[in-house]
N, C-alpha and C positions, 0 to 999 in steps of 0.2 A: 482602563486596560481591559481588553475583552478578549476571547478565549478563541483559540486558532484551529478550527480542524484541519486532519492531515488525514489524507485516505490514498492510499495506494490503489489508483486505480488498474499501474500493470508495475508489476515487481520483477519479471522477467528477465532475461539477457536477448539476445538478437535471436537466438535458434527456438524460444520457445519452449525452454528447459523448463522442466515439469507442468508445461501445459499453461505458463502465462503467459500474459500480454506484456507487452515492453513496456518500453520506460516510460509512466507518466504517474508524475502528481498531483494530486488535485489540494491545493488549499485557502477553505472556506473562514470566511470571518465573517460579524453581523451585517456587514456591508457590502462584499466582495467574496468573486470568486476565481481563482486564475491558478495556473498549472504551470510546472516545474518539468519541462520534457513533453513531448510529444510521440512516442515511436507510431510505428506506420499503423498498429492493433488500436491504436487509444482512442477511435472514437467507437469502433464496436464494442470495448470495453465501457464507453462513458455509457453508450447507448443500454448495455446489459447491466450497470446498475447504477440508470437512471438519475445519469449527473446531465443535467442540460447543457447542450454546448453554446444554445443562445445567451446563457446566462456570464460566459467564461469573458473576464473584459483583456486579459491578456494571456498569454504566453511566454514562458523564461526557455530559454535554451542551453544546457551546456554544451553540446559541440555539434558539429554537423553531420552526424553519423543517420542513416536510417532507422534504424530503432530507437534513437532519442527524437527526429528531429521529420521524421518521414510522414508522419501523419497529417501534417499542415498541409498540404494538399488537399485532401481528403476532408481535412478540418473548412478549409476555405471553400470547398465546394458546395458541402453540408449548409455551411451557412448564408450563401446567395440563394441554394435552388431548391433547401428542404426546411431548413431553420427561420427563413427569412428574414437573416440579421438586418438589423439597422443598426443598432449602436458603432461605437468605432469599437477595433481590436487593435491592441498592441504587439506587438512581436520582437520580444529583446532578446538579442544573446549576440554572437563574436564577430568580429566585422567578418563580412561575406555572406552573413545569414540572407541577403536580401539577395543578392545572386545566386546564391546556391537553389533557394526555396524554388525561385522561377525558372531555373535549370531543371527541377524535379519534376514544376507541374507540364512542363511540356514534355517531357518523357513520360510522364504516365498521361495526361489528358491532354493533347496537340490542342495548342491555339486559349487553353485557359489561362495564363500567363497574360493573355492580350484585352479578355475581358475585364470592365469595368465594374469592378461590385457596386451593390447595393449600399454600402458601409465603408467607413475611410478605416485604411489597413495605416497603421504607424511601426514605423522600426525604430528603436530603440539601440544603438552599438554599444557594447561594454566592453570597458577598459581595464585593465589589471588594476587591481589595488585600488579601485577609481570608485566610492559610493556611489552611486547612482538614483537618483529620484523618477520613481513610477510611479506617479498617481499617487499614493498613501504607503505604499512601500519603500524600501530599499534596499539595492542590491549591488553589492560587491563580487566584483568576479577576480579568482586566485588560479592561476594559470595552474593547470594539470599535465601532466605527463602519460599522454596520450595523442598519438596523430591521427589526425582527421579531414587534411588539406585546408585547415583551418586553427585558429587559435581553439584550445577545446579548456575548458574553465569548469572548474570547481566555485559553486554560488551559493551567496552567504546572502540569506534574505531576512527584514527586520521590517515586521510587521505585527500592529499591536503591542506595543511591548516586549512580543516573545522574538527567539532566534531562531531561524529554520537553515539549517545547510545542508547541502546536495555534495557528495562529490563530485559527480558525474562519475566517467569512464575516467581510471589514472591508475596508473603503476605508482607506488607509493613515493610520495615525496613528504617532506617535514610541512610544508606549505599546506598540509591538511589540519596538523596543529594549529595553525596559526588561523587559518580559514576556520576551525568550528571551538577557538575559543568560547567556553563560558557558554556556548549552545545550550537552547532550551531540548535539541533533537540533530542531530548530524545523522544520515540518512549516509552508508559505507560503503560502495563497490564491493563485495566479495567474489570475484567471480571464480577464483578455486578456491580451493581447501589450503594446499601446502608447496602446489608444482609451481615453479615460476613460469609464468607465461606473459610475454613482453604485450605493456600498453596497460596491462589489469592489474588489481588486487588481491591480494590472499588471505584467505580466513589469518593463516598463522603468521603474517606480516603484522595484520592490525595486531593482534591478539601481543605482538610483540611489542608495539607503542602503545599500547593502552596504557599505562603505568604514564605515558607525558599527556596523554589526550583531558582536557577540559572540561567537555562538555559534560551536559547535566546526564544525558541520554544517548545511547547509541543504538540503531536499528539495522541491520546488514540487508543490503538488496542489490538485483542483478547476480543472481547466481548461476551458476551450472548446474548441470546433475552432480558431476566432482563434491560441491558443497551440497547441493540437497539430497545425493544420499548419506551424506554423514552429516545431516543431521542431528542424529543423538551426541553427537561427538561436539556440538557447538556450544559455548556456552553464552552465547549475545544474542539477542531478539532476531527473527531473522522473518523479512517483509513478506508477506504473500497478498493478494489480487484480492482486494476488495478490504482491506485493513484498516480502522480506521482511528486515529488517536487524538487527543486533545491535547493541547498546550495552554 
């Protein structure tokens, strides 16, 4: 059993609230390296501290939003015409990920969608409640309550020994318990403080189920300004850009 880094490479929400980069994370073991989200910022964020994206053998996705899922473009670009990838890349997350992605790169780059890489691209579809085998990992996706024109998943990844879960973007549902069971780290949507606001998270929703929550560890990301100016007011870890923790 070997030791799982976790680094927030962008802790952010979509607008850039307090100055981060969106959603990605990066997690490193002795042998691998692959990220939890993509937003459209994540690879000038890999590039600014110095995570190689030749080295990244896959991608997880929870839903098809551009702040989680927007930088794959960008990402595949990097890696034909700057990185030089050759290895293959995997790219899992909710059926439509493969249509969507190629819908994206012809709005931002005309005619990229039609090139052949260098490197064989795999998609991976996850199924609710459905274990999934990547390579050396595995991953379970627990449907979220969030729309996205796509199924949007909350992901329960089991790698090394340890448990990592994501919620993604979700308005609270009990299927979060159940999703970050006995977690070594459940990583929390907070995106306000106390206002309800439909599709998201509230500091004072979790704060309300913590008392049924499991896990070992909780860390709050994807905030607003809402939550990060009351910050002194929070009392659970709360993720910023460039973080980086061991399991």
């Amino acid at each position: 059993m070997g030791q799982v880094e976790v680094r927030f490479v962008g802790s952010g929400d979509a607008f850039g609230s307090g100055g981060r980069f969106q959603t990605c994370i990066a997690l490193r073991t002795s042998n691998d390296l692959f990220l939890v989200d993509c937003g459209a910022s994540s690879l000038i964020a890999m590039r600014q501290q110095q995570i190689e994206p030749r080295d990244v053998s896959k991608i997880l996705i929870t839903h098809l939003h551009g702040d989680h899922f927007g930088g794959i473009p960008f990402f595949l670009l990097d890696a034909q015409l700057v990185s030089k990838r050759t290895a293959p890349l995997t790219l899992v997350g909710p059926p439509g990920l493969e249509e969507r992605l190629m819908q994206a790169m012809e709005i931002l780059f005309a005619g990229s969608s039609r090139v052949k890489p260098n490197f064989e691209i795999r998609f991976v579809e996850l199924k609710p409640r459905t274990p999934t085998a990547v390579d050396e990992i595995e991953v379970t996706a627990f449907p979220a309550a969030h729309f996205s024109g796509a199924p949007s998943y909350s992901l329960r990844v089991e790698v090394e020994q340890k448990v990592f879960v994501y919620s993604g973007d979700t308005q609270w549902t009990d299927t979060l318990i159940e999703a970050s069971d006995q977690a070594d780290l459940f990583v929390c949507e907070s995106y306000v403080y106390d206002q309800e606001v439909a599709l998201h998270n509230t500091y004072s929703t979790i704060m309300q189920h913590r008392p049924h929550l499991t896990c070992k560890q909780i860390i709050l990301t994807h905030m607003s300004e809402d939550v990060l100016s009351r910050a002194d007011q929070v009392e659970l870890p709360m993720a910023e850009d460039g973080l980086l923790l061991t399991l």
